[in-house]
N, C-alpha and C positions, 0 to 999 in steps of 0.2 A: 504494500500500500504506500504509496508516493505521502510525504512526507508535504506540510505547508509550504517550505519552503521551495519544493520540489513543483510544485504544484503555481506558486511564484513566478517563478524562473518560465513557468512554459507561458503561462500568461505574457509575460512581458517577452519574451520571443517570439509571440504569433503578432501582440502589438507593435514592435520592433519592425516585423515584415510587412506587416499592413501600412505603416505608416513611411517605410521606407519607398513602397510601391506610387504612394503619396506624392514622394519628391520633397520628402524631409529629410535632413540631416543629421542623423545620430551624435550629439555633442557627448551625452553621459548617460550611464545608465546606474541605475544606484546608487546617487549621492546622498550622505549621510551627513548633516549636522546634528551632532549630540545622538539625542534617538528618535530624530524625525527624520524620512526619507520621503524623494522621489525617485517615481520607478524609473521615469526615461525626462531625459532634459532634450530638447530637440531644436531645431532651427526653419520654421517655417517662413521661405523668404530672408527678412528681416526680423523676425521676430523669433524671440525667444520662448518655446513651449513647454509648458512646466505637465508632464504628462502621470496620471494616476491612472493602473489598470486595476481593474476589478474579474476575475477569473472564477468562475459557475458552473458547475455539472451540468444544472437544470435552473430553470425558474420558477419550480417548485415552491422557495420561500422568499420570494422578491427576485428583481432581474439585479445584476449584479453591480449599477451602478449608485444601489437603492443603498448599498452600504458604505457609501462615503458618506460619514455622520460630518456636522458641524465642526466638531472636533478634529476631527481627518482633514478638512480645510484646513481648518487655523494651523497645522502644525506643518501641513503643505506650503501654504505661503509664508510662514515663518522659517524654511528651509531654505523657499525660493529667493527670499531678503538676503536671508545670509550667502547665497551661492553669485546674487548681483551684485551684492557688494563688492565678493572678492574679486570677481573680472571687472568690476568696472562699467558694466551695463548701464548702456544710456537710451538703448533703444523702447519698443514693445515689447512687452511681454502678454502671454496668454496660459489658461489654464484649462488643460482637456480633462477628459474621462475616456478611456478606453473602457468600454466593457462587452467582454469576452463570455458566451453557453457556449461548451464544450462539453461535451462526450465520446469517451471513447469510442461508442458508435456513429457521431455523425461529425462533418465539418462544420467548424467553429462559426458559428452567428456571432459579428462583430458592430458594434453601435460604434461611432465616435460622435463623442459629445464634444463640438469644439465651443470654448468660451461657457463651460462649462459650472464657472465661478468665478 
């Protein structure tokens, strides 16, 4: 049985390809300040995308974007502060939701919620 963080990792790899297919630009994937994280830091154009995936067997108990609580924001964009800072970022920036139904038996149904928060 695949492990959370196992289960992470595939998430942000199907998001990764979807968004690559996009014509975005992978800057970062897992930045960590303290013990807030974003899953994929991106470059759409000029702008800077601060990306959250959310990864679901089913929607059985909500669709999987349902679980980016309040909380999950604010610690989101409190990472995304600290990540501008340190480059220097004078541009846009934007905040997506990737969310990812996946089963092992079917291909992955993918939302992108751009502008998201």
């Amino acid at each position: 049985m695949p492990t959370n963080t196992q289960i992470g990792k595939k998430g942000e790899d199907i998001a990764a390809d979807f968004i690559l297919k996009l014509g975005y630009e992978i800057v970062l994937r897992n930045y960590r300040k303290g013990r807030f994280e974003i899953d994929i830091i991106a470059k759409d154009k000029n702008r800077l995308v601060f990306i959250e995936v959310k990864l679901r067997k089913s929607n059985k108990f909500g669709f999987p974007e349902e679980a980016v609580t309040k909380t999950k924001i604010e610690q989101i964009k409190s990472a995304a502060e600290s990540y501008i800072f340190e480059i220097d970022w004078k541009f846009d920036i934007r905040f997506d939701i990737i969310s990812i139904t996946s089963s092992p038996e079917n291909n992955p149904e993918i939302v992108h919620l751009v502008d998201a928060f």
